[in-house]
N, C-alpha and C positions, 0 to 999 in steps of 0.2 A: 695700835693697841695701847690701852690705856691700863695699868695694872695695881691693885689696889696694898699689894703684898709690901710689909713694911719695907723693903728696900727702895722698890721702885716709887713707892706713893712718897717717899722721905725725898728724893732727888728730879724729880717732875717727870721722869722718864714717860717719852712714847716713843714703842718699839713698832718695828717692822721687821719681820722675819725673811730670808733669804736663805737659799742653798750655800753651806759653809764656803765653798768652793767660790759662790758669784763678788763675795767680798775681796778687795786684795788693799792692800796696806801700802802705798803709796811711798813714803815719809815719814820716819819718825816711829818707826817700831821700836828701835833701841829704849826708848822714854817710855815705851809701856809697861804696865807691869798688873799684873792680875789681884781679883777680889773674890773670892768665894765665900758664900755663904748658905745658912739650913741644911742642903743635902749634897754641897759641893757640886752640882751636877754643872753649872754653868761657871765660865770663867768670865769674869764680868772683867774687862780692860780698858783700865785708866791711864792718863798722862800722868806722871810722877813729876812731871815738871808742875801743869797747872792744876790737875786732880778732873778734867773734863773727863768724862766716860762716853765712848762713841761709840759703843759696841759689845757685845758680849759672844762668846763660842760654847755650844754646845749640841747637841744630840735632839735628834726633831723626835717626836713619837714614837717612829717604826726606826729608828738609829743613825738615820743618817745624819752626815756634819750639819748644824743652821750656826746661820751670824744673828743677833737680834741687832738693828742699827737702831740706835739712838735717832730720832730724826731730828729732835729739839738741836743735835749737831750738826748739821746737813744747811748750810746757810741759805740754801736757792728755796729749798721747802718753805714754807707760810703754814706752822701748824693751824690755822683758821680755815684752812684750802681741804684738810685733809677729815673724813670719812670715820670716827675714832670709836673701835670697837672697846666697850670697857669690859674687862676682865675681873672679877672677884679673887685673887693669888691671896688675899686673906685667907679664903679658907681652906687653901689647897694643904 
């Protein structure tokens, strides 16, 4: 997903959504630290070391936990490979 909301269209973000739970943090959780913005609802987490953003946590539709991954993070991905839904978050 491709999303046009001033945050995401500011930093190139393309997300991919997953169940909260299918994500897990490998490495390097200490160095994260959170970004929230507009209605707080998602925690947008960044490296405080180099400021990369690979991911965000928050609440799918019907409540349950979602991750959005960054894929532009994801090094094996080829965003030219990938199918990219755009999204209008402008006018959300």
């Amino acid at each position: 997903m491709s999303c046009n909301c001033s945050h995401c269209r500011r930093k190139g973000f393309l997300l991919s959504f997953v169940p909260g739970d299918a994500l897990s943090i490998v490495q390097g959780e200490a160095a994260l630290t959170d970004y929230r913005f507009n209605q707080h609802n998602i925690a947008h987490r960044f490296c405080s070391v180099c400021g990369c953003q690979p991911f965000g946590m928050g609440k799918g539709p019907g409540g349950a936990a979602m991750a959005a991954i960054n894929l532009r993070c994801v090094p094996t991905i080829d965003p030219d490979d990938l199918a990219i839904q755009k999204v209008d978050g402008a006018s959300f």
